[in-house]
C-alpha positions as MATLAB code, in Angstrom:
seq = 'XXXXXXXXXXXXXXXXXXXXXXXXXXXXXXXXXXXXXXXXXXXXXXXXXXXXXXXXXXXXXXXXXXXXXXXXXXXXXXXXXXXXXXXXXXXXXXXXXXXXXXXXXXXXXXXXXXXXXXXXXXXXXXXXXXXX';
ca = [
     118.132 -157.403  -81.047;
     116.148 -154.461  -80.340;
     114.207 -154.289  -77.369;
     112.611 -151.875  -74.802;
     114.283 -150.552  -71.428;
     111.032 -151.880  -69.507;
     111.344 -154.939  -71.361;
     115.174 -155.106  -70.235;
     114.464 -154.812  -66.838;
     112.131 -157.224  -66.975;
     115.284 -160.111  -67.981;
     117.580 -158.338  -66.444;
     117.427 -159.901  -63.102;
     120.604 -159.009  -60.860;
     123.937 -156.646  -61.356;
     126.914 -158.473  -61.146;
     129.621 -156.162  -62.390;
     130.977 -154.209  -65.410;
     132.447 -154.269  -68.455;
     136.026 -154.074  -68.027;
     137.779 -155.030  -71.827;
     136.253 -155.639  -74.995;
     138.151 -157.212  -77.642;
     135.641 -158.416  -80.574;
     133.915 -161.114  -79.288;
     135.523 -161.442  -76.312;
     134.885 -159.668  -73.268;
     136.196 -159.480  -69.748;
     133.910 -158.484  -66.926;
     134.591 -157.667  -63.623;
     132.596 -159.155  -61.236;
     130.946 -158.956  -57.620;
     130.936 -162.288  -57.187;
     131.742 -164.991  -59.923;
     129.213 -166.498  -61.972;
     129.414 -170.132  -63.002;
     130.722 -171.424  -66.611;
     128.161 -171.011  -68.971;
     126.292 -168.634  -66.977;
     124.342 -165.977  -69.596;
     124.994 -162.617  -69.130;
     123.435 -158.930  -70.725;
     124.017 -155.702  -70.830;
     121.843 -152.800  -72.611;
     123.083 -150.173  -74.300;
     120.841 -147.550  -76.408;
     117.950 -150.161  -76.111;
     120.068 -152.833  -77.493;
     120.397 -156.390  -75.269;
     123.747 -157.411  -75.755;
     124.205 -161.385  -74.548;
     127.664 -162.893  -73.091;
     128.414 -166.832  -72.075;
     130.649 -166.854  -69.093;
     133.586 -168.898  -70.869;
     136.747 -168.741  -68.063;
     137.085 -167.130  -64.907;
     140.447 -165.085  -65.059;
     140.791 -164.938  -60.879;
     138.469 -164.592  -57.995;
     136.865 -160.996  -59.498;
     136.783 -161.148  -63.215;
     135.310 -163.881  -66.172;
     135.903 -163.689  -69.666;
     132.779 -164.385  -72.097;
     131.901 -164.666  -75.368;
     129.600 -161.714  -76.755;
     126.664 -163.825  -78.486;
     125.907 -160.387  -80.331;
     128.242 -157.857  -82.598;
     130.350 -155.887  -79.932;
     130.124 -152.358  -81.679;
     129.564 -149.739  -79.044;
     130.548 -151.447  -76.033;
     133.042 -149.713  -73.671;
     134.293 -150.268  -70.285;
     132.133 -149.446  -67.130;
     128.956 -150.760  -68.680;
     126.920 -152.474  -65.796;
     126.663 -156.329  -66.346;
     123.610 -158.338  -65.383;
     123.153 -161.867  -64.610;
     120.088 -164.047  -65.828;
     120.206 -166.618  -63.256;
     120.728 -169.428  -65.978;
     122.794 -170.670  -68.621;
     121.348 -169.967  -72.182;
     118.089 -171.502  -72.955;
     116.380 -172.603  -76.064;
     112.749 -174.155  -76.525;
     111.936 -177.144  -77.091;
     108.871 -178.182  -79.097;
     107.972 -179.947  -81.599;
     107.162 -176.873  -83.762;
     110.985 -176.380  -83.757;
     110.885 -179.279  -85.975;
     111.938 -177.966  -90.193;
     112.718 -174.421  -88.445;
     115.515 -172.000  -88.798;
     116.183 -170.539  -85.484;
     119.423 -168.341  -83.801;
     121.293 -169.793  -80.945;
     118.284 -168.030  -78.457;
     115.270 -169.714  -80.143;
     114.026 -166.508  -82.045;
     112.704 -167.887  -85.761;
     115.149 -166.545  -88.900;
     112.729 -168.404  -91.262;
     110.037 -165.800  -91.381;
     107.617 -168.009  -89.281;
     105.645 -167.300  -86.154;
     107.666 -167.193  -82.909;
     107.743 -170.413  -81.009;
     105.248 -171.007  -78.431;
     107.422 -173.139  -76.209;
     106.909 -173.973  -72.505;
     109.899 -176.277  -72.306;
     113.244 -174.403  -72.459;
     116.608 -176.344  -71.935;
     120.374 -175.755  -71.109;
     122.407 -175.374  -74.659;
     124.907 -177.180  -72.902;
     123.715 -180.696  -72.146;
     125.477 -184.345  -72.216;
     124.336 -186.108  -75.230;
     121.739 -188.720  -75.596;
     122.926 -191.890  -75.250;
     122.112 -194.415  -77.785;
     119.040 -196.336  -76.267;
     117.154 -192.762  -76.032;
     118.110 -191.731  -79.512;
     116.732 -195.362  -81.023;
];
């Protein structure tokens, strides 16, 4: 995902630690303080955003994620940055007969979603009287 350093800084709201393993998609980051489960996570590197889901906290300093991204080119010491929420797609009904990657961003050739509405990717499902 290619983006710009001012438009990193612009997501990248606080540092919370560094890389400190990488192992394919899995990553262990060492941390100022602890982030919750599910908690997204980014680094940059060479104007690439790289995106991590807090899966486990190992002890009371370090969390392992899940790189949402190819890991190629990610070494220790990298500064880590929290985004203050869990991942978060739109919701609209122009998602409707869409293809669309895990942060909302169209893989069907379409127009990017204009979507004010952005929820948790973890959620309890609907029960069966909203669904009907």
């Amino acid at each position: 995902m290619q983006a710009s350093i001012h438009e990193l800084k612009a997501h990248l709201s606080e540092h919370i630690g560094t890389v400190e393993e990488v192992h394919g998609p899995v990553v262990d980051i060492v941390c100022d303080r602890l982030p919750p489960l599910h908690q997204a996570l980014y680094c940059a590197l060479d104007g690439e955003r790289y995106v991590f889901e807090v899966y486990r906290h190992l002890d009371e300093r370090r969390v392992r994620a899940i790189a949402l991204h190819p890991t190629a080119g990610l070494r220790r010491g990298l500064p880590v940055f929290d985004s203050g929420a869990p991942l978060r797609i739109p919701v609209t009904p122009d998602c409707l007969n869409r293809l669309l990657d895990v942060f909302g961003a169209p893989l069907d050739g379409g127009p990017p979603l204009d979507a004010k509405d952005m929820r948790n990717i973890i959620a309890r499902p609907s029960s069966l009287a909203e669904t009907v």
